[in-house]
N, CA and C atoms of all chains as a GROMACS GRO file, in nm:
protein
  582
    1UNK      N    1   0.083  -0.120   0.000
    1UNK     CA    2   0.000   0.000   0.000
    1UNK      C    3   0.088   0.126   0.000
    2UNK      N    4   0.042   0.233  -0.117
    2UNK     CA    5   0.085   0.347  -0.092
    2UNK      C    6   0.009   0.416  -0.078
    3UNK      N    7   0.024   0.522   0.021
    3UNK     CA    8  -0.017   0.672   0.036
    3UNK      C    9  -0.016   0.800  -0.080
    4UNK      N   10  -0.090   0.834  -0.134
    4UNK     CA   11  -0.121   0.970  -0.233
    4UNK      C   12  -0.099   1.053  -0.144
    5UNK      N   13  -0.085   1.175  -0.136
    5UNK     CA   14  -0.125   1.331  -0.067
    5UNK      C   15  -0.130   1.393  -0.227
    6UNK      N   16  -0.239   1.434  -0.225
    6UNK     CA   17  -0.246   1.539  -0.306
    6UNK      C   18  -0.292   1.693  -0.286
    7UNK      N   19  -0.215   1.778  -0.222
    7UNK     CA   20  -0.246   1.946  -0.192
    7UNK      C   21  -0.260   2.035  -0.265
    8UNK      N   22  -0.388   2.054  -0.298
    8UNK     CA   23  -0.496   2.135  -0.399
    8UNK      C   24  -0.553   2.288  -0.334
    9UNK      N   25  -0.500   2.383  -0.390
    9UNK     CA   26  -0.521   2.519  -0.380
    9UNK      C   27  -0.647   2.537  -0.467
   10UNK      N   28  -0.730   2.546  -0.389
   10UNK     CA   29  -0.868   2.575  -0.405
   10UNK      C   30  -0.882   2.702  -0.485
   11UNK      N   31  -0.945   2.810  -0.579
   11UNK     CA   32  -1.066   2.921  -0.600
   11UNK      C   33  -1.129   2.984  -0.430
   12UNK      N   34  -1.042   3.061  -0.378
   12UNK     CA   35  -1.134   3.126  -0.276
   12UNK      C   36  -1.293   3.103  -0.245
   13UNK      N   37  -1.358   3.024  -0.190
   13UNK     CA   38  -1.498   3.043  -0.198
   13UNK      C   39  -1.525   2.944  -0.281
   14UNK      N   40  -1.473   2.850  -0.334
   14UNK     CA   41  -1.540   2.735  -0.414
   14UNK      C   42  -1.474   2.628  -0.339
   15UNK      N   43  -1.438   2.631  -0.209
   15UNK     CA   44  -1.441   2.481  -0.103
   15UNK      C   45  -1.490   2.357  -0.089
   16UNK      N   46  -1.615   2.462  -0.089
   16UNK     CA   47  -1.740   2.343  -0.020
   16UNK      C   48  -1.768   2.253  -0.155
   17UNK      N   49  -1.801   2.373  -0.233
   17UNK     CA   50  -1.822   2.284  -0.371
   17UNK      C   51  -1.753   2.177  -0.465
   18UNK      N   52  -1.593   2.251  -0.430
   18UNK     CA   53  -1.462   2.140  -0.453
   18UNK      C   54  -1.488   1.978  -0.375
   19UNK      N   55  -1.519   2.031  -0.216
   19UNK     CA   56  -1.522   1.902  -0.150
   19UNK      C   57  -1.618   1.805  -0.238
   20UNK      N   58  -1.723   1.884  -0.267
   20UNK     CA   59  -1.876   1.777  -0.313
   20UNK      C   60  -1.830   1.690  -0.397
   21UNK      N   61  -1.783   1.838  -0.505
   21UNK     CA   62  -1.748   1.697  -0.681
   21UNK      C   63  -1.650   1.644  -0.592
   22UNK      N   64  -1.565   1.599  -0.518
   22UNK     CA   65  -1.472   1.508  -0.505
   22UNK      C   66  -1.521   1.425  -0.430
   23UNK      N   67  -1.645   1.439  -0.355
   23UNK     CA   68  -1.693   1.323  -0.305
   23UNK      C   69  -1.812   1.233  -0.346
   24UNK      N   70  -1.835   1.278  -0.440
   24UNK     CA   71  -1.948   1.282  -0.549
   24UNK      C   72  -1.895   1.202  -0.662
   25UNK      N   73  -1.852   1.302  -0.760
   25UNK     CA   74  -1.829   1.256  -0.913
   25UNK      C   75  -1.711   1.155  -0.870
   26UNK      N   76  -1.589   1.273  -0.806
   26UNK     CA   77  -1.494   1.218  -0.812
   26UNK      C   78  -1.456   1.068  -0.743
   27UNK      N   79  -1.519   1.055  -0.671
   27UNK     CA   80  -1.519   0.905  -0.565
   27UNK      C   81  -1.623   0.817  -0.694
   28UNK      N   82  -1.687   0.822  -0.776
   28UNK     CA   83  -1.734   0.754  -0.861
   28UNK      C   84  -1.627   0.710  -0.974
   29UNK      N   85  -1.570   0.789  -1.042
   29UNK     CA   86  -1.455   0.778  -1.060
   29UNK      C   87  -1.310   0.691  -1.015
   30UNK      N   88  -1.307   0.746  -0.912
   30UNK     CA   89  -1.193   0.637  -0.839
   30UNK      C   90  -1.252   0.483  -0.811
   31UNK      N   91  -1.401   0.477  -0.775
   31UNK     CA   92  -1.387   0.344  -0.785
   31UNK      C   93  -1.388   0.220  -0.912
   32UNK      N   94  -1.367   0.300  -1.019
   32UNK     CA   95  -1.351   0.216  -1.112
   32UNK      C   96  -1.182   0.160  -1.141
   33UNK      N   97  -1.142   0.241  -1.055
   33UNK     CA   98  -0.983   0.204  -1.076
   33UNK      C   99  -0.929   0.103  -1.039
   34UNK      N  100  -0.844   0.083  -1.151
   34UNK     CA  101  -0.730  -0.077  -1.012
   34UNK      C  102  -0.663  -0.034  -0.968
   35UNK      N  103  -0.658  -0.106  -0.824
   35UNK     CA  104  -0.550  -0.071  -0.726
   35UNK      C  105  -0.620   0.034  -0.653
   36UNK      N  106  -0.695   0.101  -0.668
   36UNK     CA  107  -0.767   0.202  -0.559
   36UNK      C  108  -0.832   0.196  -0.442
   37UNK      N  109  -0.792   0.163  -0.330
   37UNK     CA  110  -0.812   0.172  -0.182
   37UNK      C  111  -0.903   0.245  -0.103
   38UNK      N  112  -0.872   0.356  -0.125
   38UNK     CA  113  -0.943   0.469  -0.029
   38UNK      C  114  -0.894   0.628  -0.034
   39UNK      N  115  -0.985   0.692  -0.032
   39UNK     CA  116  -1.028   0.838  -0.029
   39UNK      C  117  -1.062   0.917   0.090
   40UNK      N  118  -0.974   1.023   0.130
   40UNK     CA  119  -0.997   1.111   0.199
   40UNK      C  120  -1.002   1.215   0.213
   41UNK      N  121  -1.083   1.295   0.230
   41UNK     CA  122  -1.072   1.468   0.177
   41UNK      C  123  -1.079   1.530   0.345
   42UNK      N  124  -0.916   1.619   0.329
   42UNK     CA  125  -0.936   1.711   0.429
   42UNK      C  126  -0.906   1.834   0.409
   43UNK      N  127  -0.980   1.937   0.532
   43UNK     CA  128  -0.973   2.083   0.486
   43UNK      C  129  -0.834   2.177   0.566
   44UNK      N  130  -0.760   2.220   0.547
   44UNK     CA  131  -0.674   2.341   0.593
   44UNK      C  132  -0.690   2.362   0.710
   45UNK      N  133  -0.660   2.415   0.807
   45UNK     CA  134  -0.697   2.467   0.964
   45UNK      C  135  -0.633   2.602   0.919
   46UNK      N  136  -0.489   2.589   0.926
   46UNK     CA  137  -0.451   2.704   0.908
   46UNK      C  138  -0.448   2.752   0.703
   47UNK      N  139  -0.508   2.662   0.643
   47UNK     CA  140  -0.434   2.751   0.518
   47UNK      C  141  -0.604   2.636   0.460
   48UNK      N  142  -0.732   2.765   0.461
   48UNK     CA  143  -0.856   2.710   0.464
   48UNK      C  144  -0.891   2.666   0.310
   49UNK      N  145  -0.841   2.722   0.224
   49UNK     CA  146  -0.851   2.733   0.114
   49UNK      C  147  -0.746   2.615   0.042
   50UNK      N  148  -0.691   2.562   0.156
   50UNK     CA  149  -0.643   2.449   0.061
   50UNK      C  150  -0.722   2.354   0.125
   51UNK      N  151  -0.696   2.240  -0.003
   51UNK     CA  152  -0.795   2.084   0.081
   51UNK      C  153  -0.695   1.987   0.030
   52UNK      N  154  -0.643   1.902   0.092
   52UNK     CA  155  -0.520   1.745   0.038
   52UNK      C  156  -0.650   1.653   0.037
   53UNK      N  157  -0.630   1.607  -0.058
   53UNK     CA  158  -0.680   1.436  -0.092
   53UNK      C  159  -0.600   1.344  -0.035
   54UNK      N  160  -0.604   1.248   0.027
   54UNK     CA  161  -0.535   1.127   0.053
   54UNK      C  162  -0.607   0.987  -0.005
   55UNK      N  163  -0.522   0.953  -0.076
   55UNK     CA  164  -0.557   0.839  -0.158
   55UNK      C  165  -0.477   0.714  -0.140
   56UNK      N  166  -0.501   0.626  -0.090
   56UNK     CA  167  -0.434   0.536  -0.081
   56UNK      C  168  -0.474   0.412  -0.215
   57UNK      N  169  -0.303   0.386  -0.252
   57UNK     CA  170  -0.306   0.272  -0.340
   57UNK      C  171  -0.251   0.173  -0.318
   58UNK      N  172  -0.308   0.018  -0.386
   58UNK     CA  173  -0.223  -0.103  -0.357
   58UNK      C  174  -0.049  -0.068  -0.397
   59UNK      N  175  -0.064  -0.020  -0.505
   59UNK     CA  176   0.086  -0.036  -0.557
   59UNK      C  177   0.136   0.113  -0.609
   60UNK      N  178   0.262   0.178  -0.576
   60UNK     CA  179   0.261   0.314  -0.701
   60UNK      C  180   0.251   0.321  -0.844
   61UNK      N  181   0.216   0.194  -0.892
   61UNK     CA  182   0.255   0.206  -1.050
   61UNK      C  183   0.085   0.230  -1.076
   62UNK      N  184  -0.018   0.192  -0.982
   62UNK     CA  185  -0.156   0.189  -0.974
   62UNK      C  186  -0.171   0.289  -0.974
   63UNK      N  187  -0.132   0.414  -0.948
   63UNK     CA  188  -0.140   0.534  -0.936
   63UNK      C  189  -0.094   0.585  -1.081
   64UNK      N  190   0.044   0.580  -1.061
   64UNK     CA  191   0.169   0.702  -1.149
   64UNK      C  192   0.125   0.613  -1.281
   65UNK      N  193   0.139   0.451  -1.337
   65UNK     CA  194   0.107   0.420  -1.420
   65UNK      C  195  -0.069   0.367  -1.519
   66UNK      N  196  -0.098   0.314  -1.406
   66UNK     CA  197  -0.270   0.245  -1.446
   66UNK      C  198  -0.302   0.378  -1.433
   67UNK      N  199  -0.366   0.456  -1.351
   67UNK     CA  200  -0.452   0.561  -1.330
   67UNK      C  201  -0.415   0.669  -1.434
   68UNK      N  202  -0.308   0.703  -1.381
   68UNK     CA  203  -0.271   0.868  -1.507
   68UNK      C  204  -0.248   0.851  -1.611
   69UNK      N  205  -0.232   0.734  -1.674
   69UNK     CA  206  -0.188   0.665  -1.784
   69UNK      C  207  -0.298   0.633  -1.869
   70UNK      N  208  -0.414   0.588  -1.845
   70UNK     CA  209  -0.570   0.583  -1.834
   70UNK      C  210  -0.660   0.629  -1.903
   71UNK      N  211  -0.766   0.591  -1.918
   71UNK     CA  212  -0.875   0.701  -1.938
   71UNK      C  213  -0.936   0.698  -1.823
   72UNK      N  214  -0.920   0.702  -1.742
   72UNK     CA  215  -1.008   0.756  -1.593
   72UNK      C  216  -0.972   0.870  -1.555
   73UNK      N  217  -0.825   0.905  -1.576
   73UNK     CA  218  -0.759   1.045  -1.541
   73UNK      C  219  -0.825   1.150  -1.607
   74UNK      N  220  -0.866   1.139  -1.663
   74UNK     CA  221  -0.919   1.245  -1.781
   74UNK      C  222  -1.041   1.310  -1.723
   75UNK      N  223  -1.123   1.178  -1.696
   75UNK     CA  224  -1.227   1.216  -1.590
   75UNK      C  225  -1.266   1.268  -1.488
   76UNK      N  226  -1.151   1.177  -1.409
   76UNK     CA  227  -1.101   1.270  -1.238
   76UNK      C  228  -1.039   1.395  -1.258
   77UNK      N  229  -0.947   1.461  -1.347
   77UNK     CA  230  -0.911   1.590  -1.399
   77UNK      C  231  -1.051   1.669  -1.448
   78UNK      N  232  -1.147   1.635  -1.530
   78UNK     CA  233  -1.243   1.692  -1.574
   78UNK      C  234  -1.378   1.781  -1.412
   79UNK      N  235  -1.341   1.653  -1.318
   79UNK     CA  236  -1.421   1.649  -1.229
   79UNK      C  237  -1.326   1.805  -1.128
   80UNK      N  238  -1.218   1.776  -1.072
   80UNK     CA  239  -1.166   1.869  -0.995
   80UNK      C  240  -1.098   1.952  -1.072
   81UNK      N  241  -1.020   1.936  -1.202
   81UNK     CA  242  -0.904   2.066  -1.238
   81UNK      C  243  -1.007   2.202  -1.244
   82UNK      N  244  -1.163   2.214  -1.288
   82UNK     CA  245  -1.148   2.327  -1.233
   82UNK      C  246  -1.201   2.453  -1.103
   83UNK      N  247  -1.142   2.342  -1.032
   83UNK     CA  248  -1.131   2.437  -0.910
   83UNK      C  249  -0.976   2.517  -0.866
   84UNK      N  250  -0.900   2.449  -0.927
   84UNK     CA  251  -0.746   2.446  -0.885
   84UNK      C  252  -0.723   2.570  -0.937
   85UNK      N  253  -0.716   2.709  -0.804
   85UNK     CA  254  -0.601   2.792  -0.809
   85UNK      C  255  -0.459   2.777  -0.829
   86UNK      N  256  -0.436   2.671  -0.798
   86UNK     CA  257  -0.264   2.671  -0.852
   86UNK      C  258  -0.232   2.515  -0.878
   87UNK      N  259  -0.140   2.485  -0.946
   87UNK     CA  260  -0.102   2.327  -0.964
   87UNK      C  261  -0.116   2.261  -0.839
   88UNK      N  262  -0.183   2.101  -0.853
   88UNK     CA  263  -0.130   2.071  -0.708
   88UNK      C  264   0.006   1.998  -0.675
   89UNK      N  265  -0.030   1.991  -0.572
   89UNK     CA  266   0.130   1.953  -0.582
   89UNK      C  267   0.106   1.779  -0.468
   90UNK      N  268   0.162   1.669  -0.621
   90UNK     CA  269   0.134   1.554  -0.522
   90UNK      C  270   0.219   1.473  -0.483
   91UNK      N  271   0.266   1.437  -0.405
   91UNK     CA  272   0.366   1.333  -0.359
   91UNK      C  273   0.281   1.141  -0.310
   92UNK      N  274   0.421   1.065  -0.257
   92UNK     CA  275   0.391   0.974  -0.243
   92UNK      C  276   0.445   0.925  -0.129
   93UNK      N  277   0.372   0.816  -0.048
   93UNK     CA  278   0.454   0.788   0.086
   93UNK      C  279   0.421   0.669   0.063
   94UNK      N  280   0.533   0.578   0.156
   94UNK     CA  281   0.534   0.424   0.203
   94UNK      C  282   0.555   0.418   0.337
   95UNK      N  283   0.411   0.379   0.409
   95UNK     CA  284   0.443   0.281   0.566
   95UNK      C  285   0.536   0.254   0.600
   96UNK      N  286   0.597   0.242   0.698
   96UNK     CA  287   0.698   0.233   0.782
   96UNK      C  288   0.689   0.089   0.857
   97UNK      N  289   0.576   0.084   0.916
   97UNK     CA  290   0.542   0.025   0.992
   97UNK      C  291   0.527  -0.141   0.934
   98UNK      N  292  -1.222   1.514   1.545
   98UNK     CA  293  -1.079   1.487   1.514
   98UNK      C  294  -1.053   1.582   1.412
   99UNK      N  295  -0.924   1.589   1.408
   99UNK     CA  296  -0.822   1.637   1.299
   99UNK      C  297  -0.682   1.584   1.332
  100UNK      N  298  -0.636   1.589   1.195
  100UNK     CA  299  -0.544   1.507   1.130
  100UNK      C  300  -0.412   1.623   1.186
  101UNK      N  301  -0.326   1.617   1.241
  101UNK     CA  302  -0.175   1.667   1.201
  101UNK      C  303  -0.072   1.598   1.145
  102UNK      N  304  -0.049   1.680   1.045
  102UNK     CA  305   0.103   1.608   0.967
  102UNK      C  306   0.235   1.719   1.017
  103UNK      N  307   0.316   1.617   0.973
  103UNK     CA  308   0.440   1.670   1.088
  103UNK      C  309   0.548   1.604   0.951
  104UNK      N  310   0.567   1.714   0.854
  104UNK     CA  311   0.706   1.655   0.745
  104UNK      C  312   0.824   1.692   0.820
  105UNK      N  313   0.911   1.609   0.815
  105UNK     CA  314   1.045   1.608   0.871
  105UNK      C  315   1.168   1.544   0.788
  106UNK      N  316   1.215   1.668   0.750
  106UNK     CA  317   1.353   1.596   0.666
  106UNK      C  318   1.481   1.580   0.763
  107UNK      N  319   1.480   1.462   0.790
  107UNK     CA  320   1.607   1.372   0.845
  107UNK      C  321   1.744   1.389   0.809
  108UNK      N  322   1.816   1.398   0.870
  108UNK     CA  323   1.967   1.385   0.827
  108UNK      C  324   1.973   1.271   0.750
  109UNK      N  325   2.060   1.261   0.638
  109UNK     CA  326   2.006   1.158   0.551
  109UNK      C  327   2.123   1.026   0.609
  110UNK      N  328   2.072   0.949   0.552
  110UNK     CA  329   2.171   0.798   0.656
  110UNK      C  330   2.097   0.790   0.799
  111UNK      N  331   2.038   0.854   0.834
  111UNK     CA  332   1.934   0.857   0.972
  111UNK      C  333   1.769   0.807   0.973
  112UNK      N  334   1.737   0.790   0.829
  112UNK     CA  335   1.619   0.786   0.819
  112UNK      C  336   1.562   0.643   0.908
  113UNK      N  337   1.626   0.486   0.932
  113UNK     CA  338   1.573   0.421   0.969
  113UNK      C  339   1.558   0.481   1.119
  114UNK      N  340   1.701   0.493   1.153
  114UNK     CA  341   1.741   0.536   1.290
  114UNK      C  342   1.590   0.613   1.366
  115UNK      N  343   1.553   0.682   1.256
  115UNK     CA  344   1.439   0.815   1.294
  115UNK      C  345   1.307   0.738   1.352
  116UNK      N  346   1.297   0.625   1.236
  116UNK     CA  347   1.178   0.598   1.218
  116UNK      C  348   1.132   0.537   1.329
  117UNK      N  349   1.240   0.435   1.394
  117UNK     CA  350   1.264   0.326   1.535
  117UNK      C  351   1.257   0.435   1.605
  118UNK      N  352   1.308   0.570   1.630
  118UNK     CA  353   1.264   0.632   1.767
  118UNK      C  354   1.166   0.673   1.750
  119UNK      N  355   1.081   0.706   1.665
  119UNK     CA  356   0.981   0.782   1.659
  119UNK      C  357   0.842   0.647   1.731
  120UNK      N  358   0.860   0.523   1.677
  120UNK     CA  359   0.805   0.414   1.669
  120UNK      C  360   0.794   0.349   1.865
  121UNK      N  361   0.923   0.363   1.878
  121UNK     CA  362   0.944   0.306   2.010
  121UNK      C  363   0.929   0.425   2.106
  122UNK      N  364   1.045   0.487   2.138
  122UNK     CA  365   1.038   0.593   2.247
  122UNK      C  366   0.917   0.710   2.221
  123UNK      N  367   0.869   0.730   2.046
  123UNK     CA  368   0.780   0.878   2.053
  123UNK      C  369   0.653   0.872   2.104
  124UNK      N  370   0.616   0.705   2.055
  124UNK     CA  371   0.492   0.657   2.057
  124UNK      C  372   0.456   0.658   2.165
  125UNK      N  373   0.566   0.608   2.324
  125UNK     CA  374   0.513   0.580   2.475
  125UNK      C  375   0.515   0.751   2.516
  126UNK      N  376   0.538   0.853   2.436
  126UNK     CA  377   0.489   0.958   2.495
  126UNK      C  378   0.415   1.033   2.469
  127UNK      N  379   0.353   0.971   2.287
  127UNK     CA  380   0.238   0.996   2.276
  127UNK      C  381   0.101   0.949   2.372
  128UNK      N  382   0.134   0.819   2.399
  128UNK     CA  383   0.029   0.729   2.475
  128UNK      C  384   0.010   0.819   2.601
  129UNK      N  385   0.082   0.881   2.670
  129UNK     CA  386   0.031   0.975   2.748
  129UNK      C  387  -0.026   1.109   2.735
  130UNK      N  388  -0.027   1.128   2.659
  130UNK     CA  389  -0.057   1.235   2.612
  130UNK      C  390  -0.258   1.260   2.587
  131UNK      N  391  -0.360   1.380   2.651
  131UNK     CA  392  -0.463   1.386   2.629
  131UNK      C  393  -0.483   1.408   2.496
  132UNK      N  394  -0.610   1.343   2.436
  132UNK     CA  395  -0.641   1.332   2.307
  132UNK      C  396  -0.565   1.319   2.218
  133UNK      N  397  -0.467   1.222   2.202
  133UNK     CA  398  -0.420   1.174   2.141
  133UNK      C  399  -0.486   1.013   2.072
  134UNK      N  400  -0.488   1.002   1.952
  134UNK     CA  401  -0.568   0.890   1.962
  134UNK      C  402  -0.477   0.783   1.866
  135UNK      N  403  -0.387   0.857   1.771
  135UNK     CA  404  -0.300   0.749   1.663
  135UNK      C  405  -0.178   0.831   1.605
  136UNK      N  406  -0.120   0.763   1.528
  136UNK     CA  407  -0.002   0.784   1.464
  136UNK      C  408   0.051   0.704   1.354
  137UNK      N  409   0.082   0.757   1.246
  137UNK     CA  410   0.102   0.675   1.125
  137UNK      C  411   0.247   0.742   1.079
  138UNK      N  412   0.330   0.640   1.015
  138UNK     CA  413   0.510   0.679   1.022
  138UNK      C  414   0.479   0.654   0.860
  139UNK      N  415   0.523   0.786   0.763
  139UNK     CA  416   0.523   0.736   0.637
  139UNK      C  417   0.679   0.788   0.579
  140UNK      N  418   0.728   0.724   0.502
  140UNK     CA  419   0.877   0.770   0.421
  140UNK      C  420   0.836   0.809   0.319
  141UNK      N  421   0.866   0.962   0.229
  141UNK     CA  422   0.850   1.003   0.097
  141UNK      C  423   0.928   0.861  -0.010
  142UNK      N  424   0.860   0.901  -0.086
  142UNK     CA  425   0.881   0.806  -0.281
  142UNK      C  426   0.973   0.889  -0.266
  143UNK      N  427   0.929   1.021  -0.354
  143UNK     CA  428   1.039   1.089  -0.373
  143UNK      C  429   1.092   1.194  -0.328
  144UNK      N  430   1.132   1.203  -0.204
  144UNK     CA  431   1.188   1.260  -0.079
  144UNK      C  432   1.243   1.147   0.008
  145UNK      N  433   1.303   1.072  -0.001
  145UNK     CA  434   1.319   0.970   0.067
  145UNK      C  435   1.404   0.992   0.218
  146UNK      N  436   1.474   1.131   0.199
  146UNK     CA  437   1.502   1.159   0.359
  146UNK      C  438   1.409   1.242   0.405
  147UNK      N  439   1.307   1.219   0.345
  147UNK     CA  440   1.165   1.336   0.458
  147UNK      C  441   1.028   1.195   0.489
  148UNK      N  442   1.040   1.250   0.576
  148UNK     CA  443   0.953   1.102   0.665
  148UNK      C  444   0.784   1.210   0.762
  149UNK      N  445   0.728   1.193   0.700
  149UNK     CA  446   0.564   1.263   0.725
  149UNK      C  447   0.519   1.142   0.878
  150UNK      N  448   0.465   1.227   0.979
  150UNK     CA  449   0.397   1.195   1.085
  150UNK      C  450   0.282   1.194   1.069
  151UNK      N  451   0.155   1.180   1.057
  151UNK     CA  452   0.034   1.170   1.073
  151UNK      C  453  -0.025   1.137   1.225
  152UNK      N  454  -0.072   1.233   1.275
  152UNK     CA  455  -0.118   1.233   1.459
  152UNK      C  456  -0.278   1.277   1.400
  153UNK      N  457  -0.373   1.183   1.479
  153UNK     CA  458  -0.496   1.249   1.508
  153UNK      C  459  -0.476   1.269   1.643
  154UNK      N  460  -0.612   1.358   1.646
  154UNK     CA  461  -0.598   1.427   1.817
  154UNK      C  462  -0.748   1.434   1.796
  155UNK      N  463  -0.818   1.434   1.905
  155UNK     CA  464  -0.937   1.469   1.948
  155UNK      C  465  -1.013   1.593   1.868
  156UNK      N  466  -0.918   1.698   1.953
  156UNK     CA  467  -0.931   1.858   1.906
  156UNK      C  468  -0.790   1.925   1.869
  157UNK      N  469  -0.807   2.028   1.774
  157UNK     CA  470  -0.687   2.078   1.754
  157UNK      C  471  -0.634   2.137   1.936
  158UNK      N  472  -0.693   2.169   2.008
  158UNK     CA  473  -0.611   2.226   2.119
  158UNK      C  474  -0.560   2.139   2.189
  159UNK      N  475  -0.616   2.000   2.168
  159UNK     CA  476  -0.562   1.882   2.256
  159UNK      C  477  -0.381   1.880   2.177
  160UNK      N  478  -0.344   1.880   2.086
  160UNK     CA  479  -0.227   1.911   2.070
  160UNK      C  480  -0.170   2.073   2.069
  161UNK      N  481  -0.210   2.186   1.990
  161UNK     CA  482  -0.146   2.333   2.049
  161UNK      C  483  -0.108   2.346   2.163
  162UNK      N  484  -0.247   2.307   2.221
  162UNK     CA  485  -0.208   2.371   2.385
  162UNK      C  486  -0.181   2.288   2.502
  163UNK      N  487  -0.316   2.186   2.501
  163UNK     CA  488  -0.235   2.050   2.583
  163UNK      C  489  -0.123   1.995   2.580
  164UNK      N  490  -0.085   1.926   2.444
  164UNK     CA  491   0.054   1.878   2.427
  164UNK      C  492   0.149   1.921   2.379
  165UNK      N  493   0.152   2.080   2.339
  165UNK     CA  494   0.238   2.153   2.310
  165UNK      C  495   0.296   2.230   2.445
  166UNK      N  496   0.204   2.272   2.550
  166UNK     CA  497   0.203   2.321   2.628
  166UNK      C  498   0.243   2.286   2.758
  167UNK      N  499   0.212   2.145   2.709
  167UNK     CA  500   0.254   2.049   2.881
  167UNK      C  501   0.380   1.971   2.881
  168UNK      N  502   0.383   1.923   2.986
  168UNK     CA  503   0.523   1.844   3.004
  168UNK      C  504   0.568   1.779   2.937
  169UNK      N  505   0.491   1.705   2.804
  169UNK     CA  506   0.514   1.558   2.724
  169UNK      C  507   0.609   1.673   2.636
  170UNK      N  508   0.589   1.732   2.581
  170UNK     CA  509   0.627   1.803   2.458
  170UNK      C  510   0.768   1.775   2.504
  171UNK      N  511   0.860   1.820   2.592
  171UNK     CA  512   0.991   1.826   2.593
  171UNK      C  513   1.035   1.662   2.551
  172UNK      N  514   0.979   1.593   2.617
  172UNK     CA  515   1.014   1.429   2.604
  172UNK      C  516   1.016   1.405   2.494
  173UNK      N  517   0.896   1.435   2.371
  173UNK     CA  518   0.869   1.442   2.236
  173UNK      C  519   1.009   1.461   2.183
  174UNK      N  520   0.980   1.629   2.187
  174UNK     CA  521   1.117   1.678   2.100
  174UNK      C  522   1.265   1.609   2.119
  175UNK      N  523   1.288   1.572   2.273
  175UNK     CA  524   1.402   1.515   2.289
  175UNK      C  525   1.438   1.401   2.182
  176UNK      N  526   1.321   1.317   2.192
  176UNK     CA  527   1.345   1.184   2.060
  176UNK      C  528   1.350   1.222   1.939
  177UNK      N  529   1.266   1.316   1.915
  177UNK     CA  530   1.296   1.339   1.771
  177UNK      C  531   1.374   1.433   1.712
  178UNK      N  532   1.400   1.529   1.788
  178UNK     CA  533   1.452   1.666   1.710
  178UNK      C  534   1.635   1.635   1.666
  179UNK      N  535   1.650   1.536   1.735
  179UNK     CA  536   1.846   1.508   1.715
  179UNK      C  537   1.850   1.494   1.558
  180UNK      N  538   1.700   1.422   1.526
  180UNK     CA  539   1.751   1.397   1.367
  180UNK      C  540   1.683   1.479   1.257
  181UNK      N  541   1.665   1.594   1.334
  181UNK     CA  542   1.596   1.696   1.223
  181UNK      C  543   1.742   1.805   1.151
  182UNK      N  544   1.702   1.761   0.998
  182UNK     CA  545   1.812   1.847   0.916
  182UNK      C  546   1.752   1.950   0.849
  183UNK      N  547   1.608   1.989   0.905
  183UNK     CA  548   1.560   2.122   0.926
  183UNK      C  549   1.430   2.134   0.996
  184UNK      N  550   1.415   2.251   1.035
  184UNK     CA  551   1.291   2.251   1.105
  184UNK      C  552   1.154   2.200   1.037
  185UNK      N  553   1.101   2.109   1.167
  185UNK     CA  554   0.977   2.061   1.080
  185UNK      C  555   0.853   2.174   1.026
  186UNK      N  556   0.732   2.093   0.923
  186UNK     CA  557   0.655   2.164   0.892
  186UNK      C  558   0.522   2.136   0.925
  187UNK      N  559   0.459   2.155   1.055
  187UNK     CA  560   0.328   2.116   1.099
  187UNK      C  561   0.207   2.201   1.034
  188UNK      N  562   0.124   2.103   0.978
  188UNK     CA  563  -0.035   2.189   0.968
  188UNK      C  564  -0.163   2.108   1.045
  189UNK      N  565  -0.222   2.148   1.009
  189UNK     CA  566  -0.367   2.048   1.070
  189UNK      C  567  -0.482   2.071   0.998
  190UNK      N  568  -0.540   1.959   0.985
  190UNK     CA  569  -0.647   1.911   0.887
  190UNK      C  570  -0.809   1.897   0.921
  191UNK      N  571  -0.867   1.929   0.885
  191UNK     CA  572  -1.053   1.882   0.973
  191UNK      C  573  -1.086   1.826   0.793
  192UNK      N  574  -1.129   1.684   0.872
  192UNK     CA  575  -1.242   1.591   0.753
  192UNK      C  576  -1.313   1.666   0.739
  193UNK      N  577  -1.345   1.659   0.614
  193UNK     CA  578  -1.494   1.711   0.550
  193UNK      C  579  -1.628   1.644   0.559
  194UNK      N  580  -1.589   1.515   0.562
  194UNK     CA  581  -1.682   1.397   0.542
  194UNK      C  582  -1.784   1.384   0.650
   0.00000   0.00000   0.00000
């Protein structure tokens, strides 16, 4: 299992609505994927206007290769790119544990 | 709840070293700690000497002010801060869901 973070600079004032399609369209979307685990949307405390996705995948290639590689990406881009004030910016983590 | 992440880039050649104190000694002073409820140890893909904390807490003040504020905090930092090769970057998160 890997960890997604994806930190998405929101449109001032289009939050709430960002959250929806991503829990909405966009979670319709992800579950057609292989290798796709789980979805989490959280909001900023201090920096409100941003929201990170956490996505967890079986494998990174399920991500960086099956998914973006895809025609699902196109979709999940169609669903959130436009809310995105600025690129997001996504990284990847591996458990420790 | 809300989520705190805690990125920490490690002196590099330190990263396991980090991960075992954080695991063994950080964890028995999290366990004391009010509203504290978990902890997840992740290593960057591609950052591989920056190692992300994931802490839920009850309430954000159960960490600012409770455990920032009280006695545990010094014990904390003692374990971890030897292997910080810069200052960490804390935010905090509230689910949407």
């Amino acid at each position: 299992m890997i960890l997604e973070t994806a930190t998405i600079t929101v449109t001032p004032g289009r939050e709430d609505e960002f959250v929806a399609a991503v829990e909405q369209q966009g979670r319709v979307v992800l579950e057609r994927a292989d290798g796709w685990r789980s979805l989490r949307v959280l909001r900023g405390i201090e920096r409100p206007s941003v929201i990170q996705l956490h996505l967890e995948w079986e494998t990174l290639e399920d991500h960086t290769e099956g998914f973006r590689g895809g025609p699902l990406f196109g979709e999940w881009r169609a669903v959130i790119g436009p809310f995105f004030a600025e690129p997001p910016q996504v990284e990847h983590w591996a458990p420790t544990a």
